[in-house]
N, C-alpha and C positions, 0 to 999 in steps of 0.2 A: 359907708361901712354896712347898713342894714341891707342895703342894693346887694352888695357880695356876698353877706349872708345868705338871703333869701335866694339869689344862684346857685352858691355851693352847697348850700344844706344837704339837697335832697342828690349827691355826690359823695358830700361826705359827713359822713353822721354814726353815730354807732350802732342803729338798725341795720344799715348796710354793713356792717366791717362785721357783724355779729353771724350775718349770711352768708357772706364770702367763706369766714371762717369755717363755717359749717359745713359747707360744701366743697371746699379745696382740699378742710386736713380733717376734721372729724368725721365727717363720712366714709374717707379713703379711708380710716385710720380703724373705722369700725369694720369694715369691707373686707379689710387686711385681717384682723384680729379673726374673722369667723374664718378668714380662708385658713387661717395658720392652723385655728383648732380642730379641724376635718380630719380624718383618719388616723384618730390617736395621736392628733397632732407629729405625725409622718410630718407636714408639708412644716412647720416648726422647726422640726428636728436636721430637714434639709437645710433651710435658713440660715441654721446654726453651724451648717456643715460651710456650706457657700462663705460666712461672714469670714472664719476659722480659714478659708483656703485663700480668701482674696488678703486678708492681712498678714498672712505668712508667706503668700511670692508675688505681694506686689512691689517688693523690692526687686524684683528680676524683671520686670515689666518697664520697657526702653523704645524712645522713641530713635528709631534708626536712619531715618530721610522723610524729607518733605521735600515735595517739588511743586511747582506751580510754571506754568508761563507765565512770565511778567515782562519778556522781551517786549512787548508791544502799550499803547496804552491802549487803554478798555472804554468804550461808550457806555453812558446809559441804558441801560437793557441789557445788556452782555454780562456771560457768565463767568469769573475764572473756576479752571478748572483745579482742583490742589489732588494731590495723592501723596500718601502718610504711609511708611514701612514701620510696623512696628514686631517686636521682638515680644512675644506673648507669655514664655516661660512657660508655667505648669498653669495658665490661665486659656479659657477659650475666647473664641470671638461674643460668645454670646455674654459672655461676664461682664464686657465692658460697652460702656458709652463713649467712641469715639469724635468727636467735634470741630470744626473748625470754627474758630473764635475769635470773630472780625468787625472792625467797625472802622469809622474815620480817626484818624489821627490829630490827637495835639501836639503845641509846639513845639514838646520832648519828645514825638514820637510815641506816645503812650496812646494804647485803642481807648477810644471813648464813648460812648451810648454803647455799647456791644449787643451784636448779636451771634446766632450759632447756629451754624447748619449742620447735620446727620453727616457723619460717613460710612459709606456703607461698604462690608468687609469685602474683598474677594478674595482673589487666588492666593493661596498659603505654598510656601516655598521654602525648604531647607529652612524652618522653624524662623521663617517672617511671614507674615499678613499684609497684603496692600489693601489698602480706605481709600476711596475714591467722595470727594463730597465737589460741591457746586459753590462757590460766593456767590449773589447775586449784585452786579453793578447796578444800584438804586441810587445814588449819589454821586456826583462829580466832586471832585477834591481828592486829597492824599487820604487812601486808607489803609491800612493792616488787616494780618492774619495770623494767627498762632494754631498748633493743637491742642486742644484740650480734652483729655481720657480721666473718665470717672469710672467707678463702679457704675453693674449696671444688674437687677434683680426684679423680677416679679412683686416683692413684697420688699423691697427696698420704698421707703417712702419718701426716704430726701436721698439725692444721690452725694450730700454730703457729711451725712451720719457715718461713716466708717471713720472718716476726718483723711481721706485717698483723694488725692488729685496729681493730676502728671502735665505737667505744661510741656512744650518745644522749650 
């Protein structure tokens, strides 16, 4: 017992959790607060415009296709490809955090350790947008994929403070 102590201590202690916290959310948090009060707090006043538009048409915000190759199976190293058509309403690309949200699979089919790659927007067409993102094949075994679109803001600090999230 004193043997695993003296291992994890200096891992986990509350010097350390007191530092992290400092520099993940107080910092950002202070960072954020001067940027908001700059120009008569204009960049506030936006915030409040942006929070106001994302929660009044993110009900019109719809995911319309996902595709991927999966005809084949995939090696270690190998990328799948996915691309996401999504239906943006009175939102831009730039508003949102588009995702794909993938890991290995358990016995029900449910993704488990997750992770999430960027997709990135392209061609907009008769009021859809195609996301193009990457999985990366790091593991052998059965894995999954979903999309996952959150808010996405400058002075957004958690992207799940609106309480917005849109699964496939």
């Amino acid at each position: 017992m004193k043997d695993s102590i003296s291992k994890l201590s200096p891992e986990y202690n509350t010097h350390r959790m007191v530092q992290e916290y400092v520099s993940r959310f107080y910092m950002l948090a202070a960072k954020n607060c001067t940027g908001l009060r700059e120009g008569g707090y204009k960049e506030s006043k936006d915030f409040t415009a942006w929070k106001k538009k994302m929660l009044d048409n993110w009900r019109d915000l719809s995911i319309a296709e996902v595709t991927a190759d999966t005809s084949t199976d995939f090696v270690v190293g190998q990328q799948l490809q996915v691309t996401a058509k999504l239906k943006l309403g009175a939102l831009s690309p730039q508003d949102l955090a588009v995702e794909v949200y993938y890991g290995p699979l358990d016995a029900g089919r449910n993704i488990i350790g997750s992770s999430t790659a960027e997709m990135i927007p392209g061609e907009e067409n008769a009021g859809v947008t195609t996301y193009n993102g990457k999985v990366p094949c790091n593991h052998s075994g059965q894995h999954g994929y979903t999309i996952r679109v959150l808010p996405r803001h400058e002075h957004l600090v958690n992207p799940y403070e609106l309480g917005l999230i849109l699964w496939n």
